[in-house]
C-alpha positions, 0 to 999 in steps of 0.5 A: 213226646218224641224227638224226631229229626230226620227219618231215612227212605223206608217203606213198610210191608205190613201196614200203613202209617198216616199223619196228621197234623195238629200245630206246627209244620211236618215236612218229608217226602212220600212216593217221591213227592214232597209233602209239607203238612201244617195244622189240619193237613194229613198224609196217608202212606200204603205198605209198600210206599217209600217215604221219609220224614224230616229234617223237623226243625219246630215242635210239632204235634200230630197225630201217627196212626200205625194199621194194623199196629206194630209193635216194632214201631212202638220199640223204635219209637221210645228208643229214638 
């Protein structure tokens, strides 16, 4: 499990990250639009699109898909 509260304005170059959620609500922004997923909702965000996550303030489950993986990602997450 990952603790996640609130992810910065990024974007990645080489690859993409989808969401989606299983139970609870997952709010942030993707090409400075809102986005408030709940249970069945997903989001797909290209290399390159600005986005954020959070603040989360429930438990959350989903899934987070990396294309192609990164293991950079993997470090940041088992860091947070």
């Amino acid at each position: 499990m990952v603790r996640l509260r609130l992810v910065s304005p990024h974007y990645h170059t080489q690859y993409s990250e989808s969401i989606k959620v299983l139970d609870g609500t997952f709010v942030g922004s993707a090409d400075d639009r809102s986005v408030r997923l709940g249970p069945g909702d997903e989001v797909s965000v290209p290399p390159r699109m600005v986005h954020s996550w959070g603040p989360v303030q429930e438990p959350v489950r989903m899934v987070l898909e990396i294309r192609p993986a990164h293991e950079g990602f993997e470090k940041w997450l088992t860091s947070s």
